[in-house]
DRENLUMTI-268789 format. One line per 8 residues: for each residue x, y, z of N, C-alpha, C. Coordinates in Angstrom, 3 decimals. Atoms other than C-alpha are relative to their C-alpha. Last residue first. Example, Ala and Ser with C-alpha at 12.3 -4.5 7.8 and 13.67 -1.06 7.14 Angstrom:
REM residues 2
-0.820/-1.190/-0.060/13.670/-1.060/7.140/-0.770/1.090/0.730; 0.890/-1.190/0.000/12.300/-4.500/7.800/0.900/1.200/0.000
This chain:
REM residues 162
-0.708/0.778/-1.268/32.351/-9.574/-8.672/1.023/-0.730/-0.936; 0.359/-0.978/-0.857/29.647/-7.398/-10.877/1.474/-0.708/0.964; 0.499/-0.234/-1.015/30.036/-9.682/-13.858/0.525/0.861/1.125; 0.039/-1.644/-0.673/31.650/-8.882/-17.249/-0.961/0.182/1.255; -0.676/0.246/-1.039/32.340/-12.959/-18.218/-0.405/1.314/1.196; 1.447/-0.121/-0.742/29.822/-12.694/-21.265/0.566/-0.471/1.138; -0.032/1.258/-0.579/32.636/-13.731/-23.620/-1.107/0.113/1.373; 0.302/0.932/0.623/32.444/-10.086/-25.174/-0.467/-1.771/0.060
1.438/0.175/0.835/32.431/-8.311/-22.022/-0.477/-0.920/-1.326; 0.903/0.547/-1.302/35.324/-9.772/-20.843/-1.367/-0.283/-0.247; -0.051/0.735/0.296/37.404/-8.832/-23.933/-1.150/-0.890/1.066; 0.978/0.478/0.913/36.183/-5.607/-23.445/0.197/-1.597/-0.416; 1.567/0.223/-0.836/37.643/-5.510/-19.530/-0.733/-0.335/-1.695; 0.537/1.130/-0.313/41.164/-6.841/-21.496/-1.535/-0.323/0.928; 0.661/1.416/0.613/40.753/-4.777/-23.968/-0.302/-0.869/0.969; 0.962/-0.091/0.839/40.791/-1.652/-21.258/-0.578/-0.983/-0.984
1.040/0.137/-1.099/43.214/-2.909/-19.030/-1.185/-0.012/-0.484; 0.253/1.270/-0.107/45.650/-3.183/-21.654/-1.367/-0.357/0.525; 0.710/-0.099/1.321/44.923/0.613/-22.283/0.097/-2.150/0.100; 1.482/0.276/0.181/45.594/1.129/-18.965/-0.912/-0.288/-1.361; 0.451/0.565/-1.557/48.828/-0.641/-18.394/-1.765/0.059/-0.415; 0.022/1.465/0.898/49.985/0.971/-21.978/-0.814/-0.512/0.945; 1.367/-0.092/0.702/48.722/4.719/-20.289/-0.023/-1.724/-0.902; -0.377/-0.300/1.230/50.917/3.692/-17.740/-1.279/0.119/-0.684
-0.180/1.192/0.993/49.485/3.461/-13.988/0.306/0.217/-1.537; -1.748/-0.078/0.454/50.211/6.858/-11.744/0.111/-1.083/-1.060; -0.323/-1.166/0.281/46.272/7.631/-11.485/1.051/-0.149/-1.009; 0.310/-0.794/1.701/45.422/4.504/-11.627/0.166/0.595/-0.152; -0.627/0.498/1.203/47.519/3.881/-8.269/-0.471/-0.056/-1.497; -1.148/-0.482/-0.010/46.013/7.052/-6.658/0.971/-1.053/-1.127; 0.746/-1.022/0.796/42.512/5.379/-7.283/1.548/0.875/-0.408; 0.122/0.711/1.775/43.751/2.213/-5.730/-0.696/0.935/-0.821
-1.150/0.475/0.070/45.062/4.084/-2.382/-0.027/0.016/-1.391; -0.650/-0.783/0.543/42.112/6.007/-2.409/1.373/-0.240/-0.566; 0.611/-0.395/1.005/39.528/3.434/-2.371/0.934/0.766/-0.336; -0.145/1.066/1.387/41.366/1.496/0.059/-0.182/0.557/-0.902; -0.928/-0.230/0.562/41.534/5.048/2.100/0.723/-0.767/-0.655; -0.079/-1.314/0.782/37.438/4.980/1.817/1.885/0.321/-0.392; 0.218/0.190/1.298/37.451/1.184/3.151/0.414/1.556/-0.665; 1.341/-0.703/0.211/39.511/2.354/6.348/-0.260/-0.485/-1.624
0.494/-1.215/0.485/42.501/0.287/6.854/-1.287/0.402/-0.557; 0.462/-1.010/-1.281/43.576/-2.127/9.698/-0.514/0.974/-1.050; 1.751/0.391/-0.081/43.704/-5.215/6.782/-0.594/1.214/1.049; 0.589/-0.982/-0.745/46.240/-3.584/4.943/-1.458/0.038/0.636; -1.825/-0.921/-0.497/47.712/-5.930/2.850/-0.243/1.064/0.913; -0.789/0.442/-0.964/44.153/-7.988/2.839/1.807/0.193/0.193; 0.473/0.206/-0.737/42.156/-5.497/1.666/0.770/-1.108/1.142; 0.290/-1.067/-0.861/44.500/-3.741/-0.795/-0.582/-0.394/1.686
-1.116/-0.075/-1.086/44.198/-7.128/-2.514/1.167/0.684/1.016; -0.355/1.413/-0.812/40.954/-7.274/-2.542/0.898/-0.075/0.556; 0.526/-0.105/-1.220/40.432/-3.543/-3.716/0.107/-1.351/1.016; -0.746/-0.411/-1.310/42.836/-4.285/-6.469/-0.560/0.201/1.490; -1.287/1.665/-0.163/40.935/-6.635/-8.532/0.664/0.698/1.059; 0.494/1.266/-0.758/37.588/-4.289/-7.805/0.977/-1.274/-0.001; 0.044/-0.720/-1.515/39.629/-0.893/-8.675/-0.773/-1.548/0.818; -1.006/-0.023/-0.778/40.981/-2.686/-12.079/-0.328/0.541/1.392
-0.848/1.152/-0.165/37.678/-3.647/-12.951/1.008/-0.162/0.479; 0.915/0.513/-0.811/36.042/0.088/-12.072/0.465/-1.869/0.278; -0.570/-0.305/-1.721/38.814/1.317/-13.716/-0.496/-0.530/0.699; -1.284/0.518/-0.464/38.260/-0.356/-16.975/0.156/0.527/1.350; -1.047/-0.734/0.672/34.650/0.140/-16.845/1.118/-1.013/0.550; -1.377/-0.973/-0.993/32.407/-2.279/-15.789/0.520/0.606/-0.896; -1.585/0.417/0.035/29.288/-3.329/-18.224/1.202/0.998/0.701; -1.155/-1.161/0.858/25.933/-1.711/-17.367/1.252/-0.678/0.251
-0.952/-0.870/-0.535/23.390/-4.688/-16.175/0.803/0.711/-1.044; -1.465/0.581/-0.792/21.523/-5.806/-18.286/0.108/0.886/0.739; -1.873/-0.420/0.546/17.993/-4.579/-18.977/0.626/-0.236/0.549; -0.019/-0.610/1.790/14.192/-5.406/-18.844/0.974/0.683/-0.521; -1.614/-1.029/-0.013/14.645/-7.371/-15.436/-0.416/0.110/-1.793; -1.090/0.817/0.410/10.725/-8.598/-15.328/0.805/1.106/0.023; -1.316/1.047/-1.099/8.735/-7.448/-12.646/0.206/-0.778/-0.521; -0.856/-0.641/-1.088/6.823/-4.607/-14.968/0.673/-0.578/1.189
-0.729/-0.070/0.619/5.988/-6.914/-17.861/0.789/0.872/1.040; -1.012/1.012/-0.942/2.804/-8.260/-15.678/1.526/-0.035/-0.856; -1.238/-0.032/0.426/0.931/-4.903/-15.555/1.299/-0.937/0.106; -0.027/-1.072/0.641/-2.150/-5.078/-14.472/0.544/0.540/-0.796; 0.735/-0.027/1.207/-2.118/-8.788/-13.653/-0.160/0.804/-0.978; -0.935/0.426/0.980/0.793/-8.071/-11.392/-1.334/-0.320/-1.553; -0.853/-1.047/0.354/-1.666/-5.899/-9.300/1.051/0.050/-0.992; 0.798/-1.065/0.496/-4.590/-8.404/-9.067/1.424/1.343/-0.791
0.766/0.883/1.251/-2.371/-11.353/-8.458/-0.211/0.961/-0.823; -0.901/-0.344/0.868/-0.988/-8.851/-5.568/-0.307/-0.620/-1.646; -0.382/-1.117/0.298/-4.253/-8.944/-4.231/0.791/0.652/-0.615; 1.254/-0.688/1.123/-5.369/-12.168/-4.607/0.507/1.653/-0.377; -0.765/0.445/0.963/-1.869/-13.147/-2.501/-1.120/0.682/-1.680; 0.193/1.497/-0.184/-3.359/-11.004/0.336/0.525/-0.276/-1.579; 0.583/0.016/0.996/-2.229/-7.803/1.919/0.267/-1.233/-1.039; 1.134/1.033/0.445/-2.291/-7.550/5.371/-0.318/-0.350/-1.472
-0.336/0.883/-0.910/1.308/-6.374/6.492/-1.433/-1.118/-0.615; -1.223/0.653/1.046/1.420/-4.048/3.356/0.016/-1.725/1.047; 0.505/0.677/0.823/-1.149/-2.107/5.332/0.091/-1.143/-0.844; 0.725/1.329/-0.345/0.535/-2.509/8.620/-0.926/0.059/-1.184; -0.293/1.189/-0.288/3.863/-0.663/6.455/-1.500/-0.736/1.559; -0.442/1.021/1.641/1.880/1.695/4.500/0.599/-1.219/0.904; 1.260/0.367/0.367/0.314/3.331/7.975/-0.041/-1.350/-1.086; 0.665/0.798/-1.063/3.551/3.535/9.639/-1.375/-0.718/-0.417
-1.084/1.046/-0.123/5.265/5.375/7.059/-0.827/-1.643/0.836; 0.230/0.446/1.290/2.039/7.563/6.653/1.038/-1.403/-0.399; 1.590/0.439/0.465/2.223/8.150/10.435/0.024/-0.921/-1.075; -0.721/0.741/-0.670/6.591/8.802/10.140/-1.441/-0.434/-0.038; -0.749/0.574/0.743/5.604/11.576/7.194/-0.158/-1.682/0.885; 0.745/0.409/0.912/3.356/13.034/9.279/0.214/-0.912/-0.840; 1.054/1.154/-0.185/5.261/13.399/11.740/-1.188/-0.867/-0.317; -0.996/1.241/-0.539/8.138/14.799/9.966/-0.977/-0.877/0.441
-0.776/0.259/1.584/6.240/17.395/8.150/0.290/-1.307/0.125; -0.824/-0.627/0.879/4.427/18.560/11.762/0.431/-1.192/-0.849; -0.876/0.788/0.356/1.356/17.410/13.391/0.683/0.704/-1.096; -0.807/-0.489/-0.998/-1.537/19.989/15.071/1.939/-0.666/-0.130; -0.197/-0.707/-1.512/-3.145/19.890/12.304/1.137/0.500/0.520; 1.770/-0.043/-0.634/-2.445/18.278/9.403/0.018/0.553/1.232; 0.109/-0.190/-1.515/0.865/19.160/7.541/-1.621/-0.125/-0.176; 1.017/1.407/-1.075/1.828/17.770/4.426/0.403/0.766/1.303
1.346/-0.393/0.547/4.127/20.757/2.089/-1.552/-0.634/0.971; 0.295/-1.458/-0.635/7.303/20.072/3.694/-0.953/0.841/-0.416; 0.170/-0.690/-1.293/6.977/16.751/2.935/-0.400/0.998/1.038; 0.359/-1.286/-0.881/7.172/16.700/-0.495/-0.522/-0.018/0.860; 0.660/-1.169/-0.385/7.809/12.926/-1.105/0.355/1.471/0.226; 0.089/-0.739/1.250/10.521/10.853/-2.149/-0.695/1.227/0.167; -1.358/-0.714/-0.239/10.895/9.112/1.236/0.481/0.726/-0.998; 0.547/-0.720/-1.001/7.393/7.870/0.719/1.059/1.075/0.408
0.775/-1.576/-0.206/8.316/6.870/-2.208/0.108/0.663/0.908; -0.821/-1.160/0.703/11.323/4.370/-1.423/-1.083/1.374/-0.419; -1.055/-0.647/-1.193/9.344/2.542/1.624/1.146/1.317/-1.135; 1.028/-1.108/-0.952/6.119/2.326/-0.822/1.271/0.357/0.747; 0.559/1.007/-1.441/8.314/0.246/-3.755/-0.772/1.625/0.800; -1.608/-0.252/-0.835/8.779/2.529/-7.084/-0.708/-0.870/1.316; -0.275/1.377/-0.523/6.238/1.450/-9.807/1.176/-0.385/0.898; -1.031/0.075/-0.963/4.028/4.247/-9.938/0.547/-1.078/0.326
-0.735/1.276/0.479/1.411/3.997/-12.705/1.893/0.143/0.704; 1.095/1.054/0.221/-1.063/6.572/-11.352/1.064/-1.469/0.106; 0.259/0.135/1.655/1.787/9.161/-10.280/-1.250/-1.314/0.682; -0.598/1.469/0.791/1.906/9.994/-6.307/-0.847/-0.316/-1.792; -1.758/-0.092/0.173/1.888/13.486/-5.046/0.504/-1.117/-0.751; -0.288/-0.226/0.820/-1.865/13.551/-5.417/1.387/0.049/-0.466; 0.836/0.885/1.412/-2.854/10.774/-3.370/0.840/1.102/-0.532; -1.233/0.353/0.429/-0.283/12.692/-0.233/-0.141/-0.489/-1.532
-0.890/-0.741/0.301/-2.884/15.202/0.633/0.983/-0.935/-0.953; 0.403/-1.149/0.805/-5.864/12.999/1.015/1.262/1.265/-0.627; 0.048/0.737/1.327/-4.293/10.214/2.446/-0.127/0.786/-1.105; -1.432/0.049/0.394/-3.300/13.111/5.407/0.041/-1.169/-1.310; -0.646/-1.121/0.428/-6.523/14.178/5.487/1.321/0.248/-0.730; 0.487/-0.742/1.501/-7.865/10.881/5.926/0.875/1.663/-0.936; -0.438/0.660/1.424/-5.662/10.361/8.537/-0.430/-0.352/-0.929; -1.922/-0.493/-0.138/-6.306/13.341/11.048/0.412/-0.812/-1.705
0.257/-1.325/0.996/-10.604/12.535/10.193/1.920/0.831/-0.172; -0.247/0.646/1.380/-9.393/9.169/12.014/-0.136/0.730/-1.671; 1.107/0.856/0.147/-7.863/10.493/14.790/-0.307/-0.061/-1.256; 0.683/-0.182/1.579/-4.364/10.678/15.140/-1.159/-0.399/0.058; 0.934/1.409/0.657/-3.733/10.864/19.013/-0.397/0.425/-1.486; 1.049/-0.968/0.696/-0.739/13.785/19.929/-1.069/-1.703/-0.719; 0.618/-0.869/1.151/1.672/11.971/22.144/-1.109/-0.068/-0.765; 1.012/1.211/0.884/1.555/11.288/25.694/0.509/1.152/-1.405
1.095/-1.322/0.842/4.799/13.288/27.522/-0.972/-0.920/-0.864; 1.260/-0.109/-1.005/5.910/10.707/30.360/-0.739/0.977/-1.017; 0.597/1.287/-0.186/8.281/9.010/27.995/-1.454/0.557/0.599; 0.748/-0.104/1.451/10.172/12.424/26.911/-0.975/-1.094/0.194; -0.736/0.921/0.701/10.970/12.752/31.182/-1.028/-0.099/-1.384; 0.914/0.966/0.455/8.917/15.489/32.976/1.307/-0.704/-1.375; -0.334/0.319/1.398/11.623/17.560/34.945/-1.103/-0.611/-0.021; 1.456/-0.696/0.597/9.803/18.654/38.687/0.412/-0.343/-1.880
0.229/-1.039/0.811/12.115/16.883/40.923/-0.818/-0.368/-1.158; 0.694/0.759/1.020/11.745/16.174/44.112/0.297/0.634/-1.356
């Protein structure tokens, strides 16, 4: 017979409810007042290695609090957000362009295409290198073309992402 205990058969550790207070209690101060980063990107911001309750380590604490935000988030009602955009309703508008391409960055997204299909077996990273190698070797006329012609882009309000 044997005597292993499989990870399934081990119960784990029950949070009770004085566990997750403790752990609200620790994390409140880590977070600003006027925090306007989503809950799945904080949380993953955190000092960690500071949060321990009990008998629960860094990690599992962390994975709890993870757990906790997402079935809170699960119930929370249109009044509620109302309430939250009311507070501040300038913070979910876009309050800046995008950053205009560079020249390389234009020439690396015309070439990456057609890199992509001349070499369709190849790794994105040695696309990247291919067309990084060819700016390298490209004339400085080449890149200086390259250059009006990304500002000419920008001017005419063409300078999208694609």
């Amino acid at each position: 017979m044997d005597d292993s205990i499989e990870a399934t058969d081990v119960p784990e550790p029950e949070w009770s409810e004085s566990d997750v207070k403790e752990l609200c209690t620790q994390v409140k101060p880590m977070l600003a007042e006027s925090d306007g980063v989503h809950y799945r990107r904080r949380i993953d911001k955190l000092k960690w290695d500071e949060i321990k309750i009990g008998h629960f380590s860094s990690e599992e604490c962390k994975e709890k609090f993870r757990h906790l935000c997402d079935l809170a988030a699960k119930h929370v009602t249109t009044n509620m957000l109302l309430s939250i955009i009311e507070k501040n309703p300038m913070a979910y508008f876009r309050t800046h362009e995008k950053k205009p391409l560079t020249p390389y960055m234009r020439y690396f997204m015309d070439c990456r295409g057609k890199y992509r299909e001349k070499y369709q077996g190849m790794s994105v990273g040695d696309i990247s290198r291919k067309v990084s190698e060819k700016w390298k070797i490209l004339s400085e006329s080449k890149k200086v073309s390259c250059t009006v012609w990304t500002g000419l882009r920008r001017l005419t309000g063409e300078d999208g992402m694609g």
